[in-house]
VOGU-3710 file (C-alpha; in Angstrom, 3 decimals, decimal comma):
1> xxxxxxxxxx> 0,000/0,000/0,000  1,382/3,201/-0,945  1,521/6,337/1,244  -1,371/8,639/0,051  -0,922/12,095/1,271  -4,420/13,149/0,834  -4,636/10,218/3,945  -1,691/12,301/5,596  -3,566/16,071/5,593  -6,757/13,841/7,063
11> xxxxxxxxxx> -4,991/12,603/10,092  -3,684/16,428/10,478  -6,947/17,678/10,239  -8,174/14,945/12,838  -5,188/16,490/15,187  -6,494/20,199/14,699  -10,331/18,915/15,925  -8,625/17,095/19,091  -7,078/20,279/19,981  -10,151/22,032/20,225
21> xxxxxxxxxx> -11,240/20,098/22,990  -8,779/20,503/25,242  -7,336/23,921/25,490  -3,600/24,882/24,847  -2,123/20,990/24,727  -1,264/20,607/21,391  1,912/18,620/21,823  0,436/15,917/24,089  -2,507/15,783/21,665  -0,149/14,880/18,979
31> xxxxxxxxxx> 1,775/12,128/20,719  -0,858/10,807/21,856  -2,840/10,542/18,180  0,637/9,391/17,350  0,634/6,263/19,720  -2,741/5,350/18,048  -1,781/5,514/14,514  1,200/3,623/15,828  -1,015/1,169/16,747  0,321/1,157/20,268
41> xxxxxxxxxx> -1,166/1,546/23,962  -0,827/4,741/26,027  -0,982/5,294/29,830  -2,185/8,915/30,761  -1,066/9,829/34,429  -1,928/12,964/35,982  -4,404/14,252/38,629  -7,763/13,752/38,765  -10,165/16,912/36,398  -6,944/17,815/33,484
51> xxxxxxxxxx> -9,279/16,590/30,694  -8,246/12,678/30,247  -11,495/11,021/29,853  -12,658/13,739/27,914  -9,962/13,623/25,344  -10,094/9,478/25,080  -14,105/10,013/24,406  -13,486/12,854/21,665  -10,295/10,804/20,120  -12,946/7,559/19,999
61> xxxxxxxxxx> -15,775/9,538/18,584  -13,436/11,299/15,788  -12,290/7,966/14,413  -15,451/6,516/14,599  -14,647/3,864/16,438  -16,700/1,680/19,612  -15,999/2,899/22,593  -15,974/1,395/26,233  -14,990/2,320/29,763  -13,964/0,492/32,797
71> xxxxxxxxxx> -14,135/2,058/35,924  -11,855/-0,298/37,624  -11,405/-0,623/41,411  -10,277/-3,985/43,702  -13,910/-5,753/42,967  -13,387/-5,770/39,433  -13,109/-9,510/38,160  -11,206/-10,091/34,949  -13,748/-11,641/33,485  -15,330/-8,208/33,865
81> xxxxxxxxxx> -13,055/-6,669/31,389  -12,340/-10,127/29,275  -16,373/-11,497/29,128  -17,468/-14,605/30,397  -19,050/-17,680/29,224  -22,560/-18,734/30,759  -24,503/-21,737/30,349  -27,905/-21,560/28,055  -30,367/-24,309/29,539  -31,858/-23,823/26,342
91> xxxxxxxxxx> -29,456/-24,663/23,629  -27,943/-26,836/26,689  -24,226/-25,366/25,436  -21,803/-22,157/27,012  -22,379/-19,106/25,745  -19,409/-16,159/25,141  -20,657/-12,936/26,982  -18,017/-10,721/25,706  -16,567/-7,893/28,075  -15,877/-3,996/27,636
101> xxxxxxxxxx> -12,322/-5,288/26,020  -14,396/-5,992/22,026  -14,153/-2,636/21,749  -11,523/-0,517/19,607  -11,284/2,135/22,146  -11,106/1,012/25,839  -10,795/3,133/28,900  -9,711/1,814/31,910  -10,087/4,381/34,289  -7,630/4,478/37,458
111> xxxxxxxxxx> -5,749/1,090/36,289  -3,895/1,059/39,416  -6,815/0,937/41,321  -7,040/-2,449/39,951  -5,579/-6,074/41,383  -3,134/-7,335/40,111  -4,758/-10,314/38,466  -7,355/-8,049/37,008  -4,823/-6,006/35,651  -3,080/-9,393/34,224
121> xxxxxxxxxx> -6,183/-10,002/31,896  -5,307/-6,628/30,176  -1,734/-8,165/29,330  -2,853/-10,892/26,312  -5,451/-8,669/24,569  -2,313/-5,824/24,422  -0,090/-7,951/23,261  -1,306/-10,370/21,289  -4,616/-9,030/20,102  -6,856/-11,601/21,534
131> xxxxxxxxxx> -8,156/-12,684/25,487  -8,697/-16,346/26,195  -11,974/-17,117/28,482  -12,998/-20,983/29,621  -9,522/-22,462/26,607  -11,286/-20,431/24,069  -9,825/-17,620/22,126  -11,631/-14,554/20,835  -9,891/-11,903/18,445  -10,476/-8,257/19,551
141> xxxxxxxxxx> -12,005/-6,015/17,161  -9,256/-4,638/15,112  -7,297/-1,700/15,842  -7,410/-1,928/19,407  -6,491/0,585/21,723  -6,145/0,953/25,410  -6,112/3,906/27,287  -5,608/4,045/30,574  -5,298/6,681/33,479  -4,073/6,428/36,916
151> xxxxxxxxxx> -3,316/9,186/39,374  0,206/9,392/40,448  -0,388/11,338/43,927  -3,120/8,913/45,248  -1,978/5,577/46,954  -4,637/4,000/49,495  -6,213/1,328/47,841  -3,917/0,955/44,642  -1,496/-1,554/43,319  1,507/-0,550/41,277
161> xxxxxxxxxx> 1,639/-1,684/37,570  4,344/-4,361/37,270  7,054/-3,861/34,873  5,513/-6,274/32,441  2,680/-4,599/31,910  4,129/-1,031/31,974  6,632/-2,680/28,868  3,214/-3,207/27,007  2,447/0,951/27,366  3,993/2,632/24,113
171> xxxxxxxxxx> 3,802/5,964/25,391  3,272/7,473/29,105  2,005/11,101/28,657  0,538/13,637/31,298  -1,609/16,764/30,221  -0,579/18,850/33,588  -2,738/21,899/34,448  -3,594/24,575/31,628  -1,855/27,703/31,110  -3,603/30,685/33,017
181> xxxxxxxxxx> -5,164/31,943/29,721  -6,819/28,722/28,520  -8,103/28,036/31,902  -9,921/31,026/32,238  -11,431/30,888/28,455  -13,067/27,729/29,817  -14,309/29,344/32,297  -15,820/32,024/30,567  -16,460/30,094/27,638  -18,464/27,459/29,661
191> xxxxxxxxxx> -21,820/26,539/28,043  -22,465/23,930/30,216  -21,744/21,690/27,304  -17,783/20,141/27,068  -16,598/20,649/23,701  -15,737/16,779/23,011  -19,460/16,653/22,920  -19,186/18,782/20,101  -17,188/16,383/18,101  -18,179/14,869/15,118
201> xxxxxxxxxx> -16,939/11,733/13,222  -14,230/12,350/10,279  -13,492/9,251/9,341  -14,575/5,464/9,493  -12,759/2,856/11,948  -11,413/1,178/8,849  -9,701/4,266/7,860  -7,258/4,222/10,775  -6,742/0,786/10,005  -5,344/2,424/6,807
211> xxxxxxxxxx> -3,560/5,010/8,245  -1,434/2,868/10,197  -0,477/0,202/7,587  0,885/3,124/6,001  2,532/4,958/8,525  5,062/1,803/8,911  5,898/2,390/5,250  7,504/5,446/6,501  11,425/5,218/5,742  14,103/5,297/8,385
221> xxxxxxxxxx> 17,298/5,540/7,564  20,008/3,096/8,635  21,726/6,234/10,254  18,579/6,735/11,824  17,679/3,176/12,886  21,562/2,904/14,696  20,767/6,101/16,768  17,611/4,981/17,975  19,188/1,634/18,912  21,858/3,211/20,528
231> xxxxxxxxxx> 19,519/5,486/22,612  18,148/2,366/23,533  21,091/0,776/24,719  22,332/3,640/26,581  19,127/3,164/28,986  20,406/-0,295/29,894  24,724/1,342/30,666  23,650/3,988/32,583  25,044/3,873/36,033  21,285/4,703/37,748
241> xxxxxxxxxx> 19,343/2,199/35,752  19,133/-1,748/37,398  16,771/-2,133/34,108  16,880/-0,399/30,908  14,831/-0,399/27,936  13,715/-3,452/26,016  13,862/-4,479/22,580  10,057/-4,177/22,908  10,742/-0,137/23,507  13,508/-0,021/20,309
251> xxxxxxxxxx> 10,457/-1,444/18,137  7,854/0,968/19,933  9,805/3,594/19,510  10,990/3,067/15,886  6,897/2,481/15,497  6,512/6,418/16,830  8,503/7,933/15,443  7,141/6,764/11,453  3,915/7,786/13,131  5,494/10,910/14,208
261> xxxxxxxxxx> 6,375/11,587/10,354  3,173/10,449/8,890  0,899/12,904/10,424  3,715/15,765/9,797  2,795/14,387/6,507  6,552/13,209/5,648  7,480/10,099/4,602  10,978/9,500/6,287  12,193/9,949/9,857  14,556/12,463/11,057
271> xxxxxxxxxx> 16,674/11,994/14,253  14,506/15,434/16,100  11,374/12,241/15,571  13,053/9,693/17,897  14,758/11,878/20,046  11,315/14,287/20,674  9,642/11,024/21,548  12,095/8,601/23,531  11,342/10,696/27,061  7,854/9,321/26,217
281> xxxxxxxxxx> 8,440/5,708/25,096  11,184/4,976/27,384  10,936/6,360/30,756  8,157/4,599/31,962  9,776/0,806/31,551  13,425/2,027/33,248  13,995/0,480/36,573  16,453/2,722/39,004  18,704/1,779/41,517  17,600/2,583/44,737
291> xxxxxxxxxx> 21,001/4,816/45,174  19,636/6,796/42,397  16,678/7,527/43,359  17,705/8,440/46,690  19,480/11,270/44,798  16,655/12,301/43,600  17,179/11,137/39,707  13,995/10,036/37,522  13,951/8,100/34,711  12,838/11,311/32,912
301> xxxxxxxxxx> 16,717/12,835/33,514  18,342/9,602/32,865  16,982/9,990/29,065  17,769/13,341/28,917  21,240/12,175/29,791  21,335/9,385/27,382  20,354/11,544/24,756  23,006/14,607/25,668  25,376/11,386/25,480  24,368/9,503/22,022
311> xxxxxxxx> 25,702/11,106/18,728  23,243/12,246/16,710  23,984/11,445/13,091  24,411/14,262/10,528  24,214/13,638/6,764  27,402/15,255/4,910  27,045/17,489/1,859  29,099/16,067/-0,720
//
């Protein structure tokens, strides 16, 4: 399939109606359209009322694809999220109830308020496309996306992601508070109606499907391709880090960053694509040793360092 760039303005112009939902975040916006057409998984963390839900709703209703939200806490079964099979006295057989996961949108609201086994059942269907109730496998409907949110200040009754499952997140992005201007146009701007509900459908669910077969057509260069790798591997030498970044995170992030170039509508990546996005597809799967963070590092200022560190490559005019 060829890269059409009439298909390249259309995912820009699905960006521009995004950021009229949520005031003045533009950039977070963009990576986060960019994990979808990726066809990856994104964790949003920040406090509770910055416009998360809201912009997962308006993102599902743009692409026109099903929707569904789990409000998870620790009663929530995995066969909640996964479905269940019941018997039918009837037909005298088991019959699949699918759960909120057939969907090609799914929320799951405050995923670390979750148990650990519930959060397990999340771990085949974003992986492998599929969940497996009762020895029988069902496909998910296809793309499928999962968005989840977690507050990072709140701790009572919670239960910390393991690293498995944070591996499986392409992207961890916060909005953070507006600026003081765009808060206080939606204050006076208020209409009692949220403008996500304003949001209409520009394309069909089968279009993104398009999108992203062609956004991995997007050339990277070999020069490119050995500075992302070595960003990469300079997670796993750094003297802070007891576990750096898998080859799962090269390929997500090599994934990005073509996505990154698609909807900039170009059709190779430059080294400003990878190096924009590693803080985002990195950080979160870096394990620190405990000396560093009792010095205060993050995984955040590790990558920084790491990419202060790696040469970026420069093409010579001959």
């Amino acid at each position: 399939m060829d890269i059409r760039p009439a298909d390249m303005q259309l995912c820009a112009a699905i960006l521009r109606s995004l950021e009229s939902c949520i005031l003045g975040k533009q950039e977070e916006i963009q990576r986060l359209l960019i994990a979808v057409v990726a066809g990856g998984h994104v964790l949003l963390e920040d406090v509770p009322g910055t416009g998360k839900t809201q912009l997962v709703k308006a993102l599902a209703k743009t692409i026109g694809g099903q929707f569904r939200r789990i409000q998870c806490n620790p009663d929530l079964l995995p066969t909640d999220i996964t479905g269940v099979s019941i018997y039918h006295p009837k037909q005298e057989a088991f019959i699949f109830r699918p759960g909120p996961v057939m969907a090609n949108i799914l929320l799951a609201d405050e995923i670390n308020r979750a148990t650990t086994k519930t959060q397990s059942a999340l771990l085949e269907a974003m992986e492998e496309g599929h969940v497996t109730v009762d020895g029988d496998t069902f496909e998910l409907p296809s793309p499928f996306v999962l968005l989840a949110t977690q507050n990072p200040i709140e701790f009572e009754g919670t239960y910390t992601l393991p690293e498995a499952q944070l591996d499986r997140f392409m992207m961890k992005l916060s909005l953070g508070y507006p600026t003081e201007d765009d808060e206080h146009l939606m204050v006076v701007s208020n209409e009692g109606i949220h403008p996500s509900d304003r949001v209409v459908p520009m394309i069909q669910i089968h279009d993104m499907l398009r999108f992203q077969e062609q956004a991995q057509q997007v050339h990277i260069d070999d020069a490119v391709g050995k500075y992302l790798v070595s960003l990469v591997r300079g997670t796993r030498e750094h003297a802070g880090v007891m576990l750096g970044a898998s080859p799962r995170a090269a390929l997500a992030l090599a994934r990005a960053a073509k996505a990154c170039a698609y909807i900039r509508q170009r059709q190779f990546v430059t080294p400003d694509d990878v190096k924009e996005l590693a803080p985002f597809v990195l950080a979160h799967r870096l394990l620190l040793r405990t000396e560093a963070r009792m010095n205060g590092l993050k995984a955040e200022d590790i990558i920084q360092q790491v990419i202060q560190l790696t040469k970026v490559p420069v093409r010579l005019e001959r």
